[in-house]
N, C-alpha and C positions, 0 to 999 in steps of 0.2 A: 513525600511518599508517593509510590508511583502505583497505580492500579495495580492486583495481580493478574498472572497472567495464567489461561489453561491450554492444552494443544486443540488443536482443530479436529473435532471428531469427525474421523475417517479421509482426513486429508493426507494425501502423499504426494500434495504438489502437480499433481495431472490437470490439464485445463478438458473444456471441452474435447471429443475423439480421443480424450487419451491421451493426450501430447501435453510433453510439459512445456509452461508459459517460455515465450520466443524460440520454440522448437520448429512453428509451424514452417510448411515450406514457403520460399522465395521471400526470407526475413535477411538475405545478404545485405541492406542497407536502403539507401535512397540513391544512389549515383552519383550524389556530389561530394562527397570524399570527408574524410575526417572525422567529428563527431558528431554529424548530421543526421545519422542513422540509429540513436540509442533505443527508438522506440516510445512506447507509451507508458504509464502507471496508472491502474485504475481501482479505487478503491470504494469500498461499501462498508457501511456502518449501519447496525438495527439498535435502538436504545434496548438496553432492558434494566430493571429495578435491583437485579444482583449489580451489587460492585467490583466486575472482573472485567475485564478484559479478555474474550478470547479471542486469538488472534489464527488465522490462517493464510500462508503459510506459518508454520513455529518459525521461522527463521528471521521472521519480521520483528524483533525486538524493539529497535528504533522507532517503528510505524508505530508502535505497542504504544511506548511512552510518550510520543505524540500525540495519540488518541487518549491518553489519559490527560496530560498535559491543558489539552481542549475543555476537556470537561472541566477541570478544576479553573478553567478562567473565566468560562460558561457560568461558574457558579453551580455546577452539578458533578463536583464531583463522587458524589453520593451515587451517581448511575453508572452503569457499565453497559456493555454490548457487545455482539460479533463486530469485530473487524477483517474484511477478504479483501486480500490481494492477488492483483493478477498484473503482469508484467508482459508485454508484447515487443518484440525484437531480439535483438542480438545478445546474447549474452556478454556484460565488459568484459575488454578483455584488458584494458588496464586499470590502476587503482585512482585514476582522475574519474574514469568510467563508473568504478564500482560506488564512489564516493559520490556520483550524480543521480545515479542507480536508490540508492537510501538518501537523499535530499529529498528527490522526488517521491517516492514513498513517505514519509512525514510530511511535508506541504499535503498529500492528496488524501492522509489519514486524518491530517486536522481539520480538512476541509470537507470532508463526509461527516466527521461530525458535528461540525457547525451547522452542515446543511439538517441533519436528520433532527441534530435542536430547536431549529429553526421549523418542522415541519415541514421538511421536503423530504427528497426520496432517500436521501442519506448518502448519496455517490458523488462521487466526483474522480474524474481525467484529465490526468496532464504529463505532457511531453516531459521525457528525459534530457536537461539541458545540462552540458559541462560546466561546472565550476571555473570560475577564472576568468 
């Protein structure tokens, strides 16, 4: 059974200035060609005592069920929390891309909440790396 989930109150996907995540300017890559340039994933987890999951963006489904995923092996899965995402770079533009794109979003959602179970700050970042 997978955590439920709610939308992100008053989320429309804008990062800081306004701009949505890998919008900002000079995100054309790194220079070395290929899939060197995916960008970042950065995610944040706050425990809270409700059993839900609310995730931001809604679009994070995957990251969802990985942060809930976490908790039930944590042995809590009785707690829930925010979980934010924010993505930095290019948007994919193939489906090896997109498919490294949500990898890296679950690694970085399981791993905010290990840290916040753990008593850390509850974030964690990591690089978007191609499958295969």
């Amino acid at each position: 059974m997978t955590a439920p989930t709610a939308p992100c109150p008053g989320g429309d996907g804008r990062g800081p200035g306004g701009r949505r995540p890998g919008g900002h300017p000079g995100s054309g890559g790194t220079g070395r060609g290929g899939d060197a340039g995916l960008g970042t994933v950065r995610a944040r987890f706050a425990l809270s005592e409700l059993p839900v999951v609310i995730v931001c963006p809604e679009r994070a489904g995957p990251a969802c069920a990985a942060a809930g995923r976490a908790l039930r092996a944590a042995g809590r899965g009785y707690l829930g929390g925010r979980l934010e995402l924010r993505t930095r770079g290019p948007a994919p533009r193939t489906a090896r891309q997109a498919a490294a794109l949500v990898a890296a979003e679950e690694r970085a959602a399981a791993l905010a909440v290990a840290s916040a179970l753990r008593g850390g700050p509850g974030t964690a970042r990591l690089r978007v790396r191609p499958r295969g």
